[in-house]
N, C-alpha and C positions, 0 to 999 in steps of 0.2 A: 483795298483799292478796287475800285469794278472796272471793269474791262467790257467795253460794249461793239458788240459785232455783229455790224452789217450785213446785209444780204438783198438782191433779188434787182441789181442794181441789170444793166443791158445795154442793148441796141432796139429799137423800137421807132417803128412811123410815124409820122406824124398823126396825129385821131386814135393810136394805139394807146396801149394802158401795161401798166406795170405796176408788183405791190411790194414795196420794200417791206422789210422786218428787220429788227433788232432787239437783241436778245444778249442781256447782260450778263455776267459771271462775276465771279472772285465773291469778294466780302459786300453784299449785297445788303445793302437798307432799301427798304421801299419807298422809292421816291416820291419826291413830293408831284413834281411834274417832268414829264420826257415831251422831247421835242426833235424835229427837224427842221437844217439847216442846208444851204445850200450855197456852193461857189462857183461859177462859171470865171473858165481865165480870164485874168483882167479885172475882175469885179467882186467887188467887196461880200462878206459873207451873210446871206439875208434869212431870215427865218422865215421860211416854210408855212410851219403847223405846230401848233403845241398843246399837246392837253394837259390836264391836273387831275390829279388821282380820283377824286373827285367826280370828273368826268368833263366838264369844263373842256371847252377848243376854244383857238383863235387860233386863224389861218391868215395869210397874208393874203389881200387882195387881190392878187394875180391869177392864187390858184381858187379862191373859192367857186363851189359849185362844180369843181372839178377835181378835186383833191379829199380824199377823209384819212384822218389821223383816227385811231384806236387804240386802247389799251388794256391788254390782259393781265389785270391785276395778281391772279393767281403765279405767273413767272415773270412780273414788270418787262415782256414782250411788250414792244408798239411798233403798229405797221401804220403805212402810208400807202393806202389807195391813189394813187394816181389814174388818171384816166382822161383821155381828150388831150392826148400828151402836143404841146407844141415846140418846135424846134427851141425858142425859149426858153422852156424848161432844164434843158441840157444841160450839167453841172454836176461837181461831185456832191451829195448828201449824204452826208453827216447825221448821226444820232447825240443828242444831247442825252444829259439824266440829273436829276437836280433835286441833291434832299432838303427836306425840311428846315437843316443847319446851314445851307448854303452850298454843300460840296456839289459841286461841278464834274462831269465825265464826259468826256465823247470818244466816237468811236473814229476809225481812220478812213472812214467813209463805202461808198459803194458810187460809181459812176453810175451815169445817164445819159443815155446819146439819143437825141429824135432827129434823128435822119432818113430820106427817104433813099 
């Protein structure tokens, strides 16, 4: 089972920038695609950004041109540039991880506050 653990979650201004990472352990296959997710209370859980090993993204509308997802194939690391942050933005994100066979993983998230 992988176990995948968030980081670099905060408090941050409005127009400020923050770069999550997550960084998987346990019994590790290389996945097919990792992604991020995001839930703000009250509101259902929406994808973010997702790339594929590959190298492939799709971003969600909201953040493109403001957002880049990356992935370090060598440790299935992927981080989330964030940047131009809007109070909007604020929610807990989630790390997906998703192999080839279907298995599913996420992690228990990292908050995000854009408050001035």
């Amino acid at each position: 089972q992988v176990q995948l653990v968030e980081s670099g979650g905060g408090l941050v201004q409005p127009g400020g920038s923050l770069r999550l990472s997550c960084t998987p352990s346990g019994n590790i296959l290389p996945p097919y695609a990792m992604g991020w997710y995001r839930q703000a209370p009250g509101k259902s859980r929406e994808m973010v950004a997702i790339i594929i090993r590959s190298g492939i993204t799709n971003y969600a509308d909201s953040v493109k041109g403001r957002f880049t997802i990356s992935l370090v194939n060598a440790n299935n690391t992927v981080y989330l540039q964030m940047n131009s942050l809007k109070p909007e933005d604020a929610a807990l994100y989630c790390c997906n991880s998703v192999t080839a066979s279907d298995d599913s993983s996420w992690g228990q998230g990292t908050q995000v506050t854009v408050s001035s």
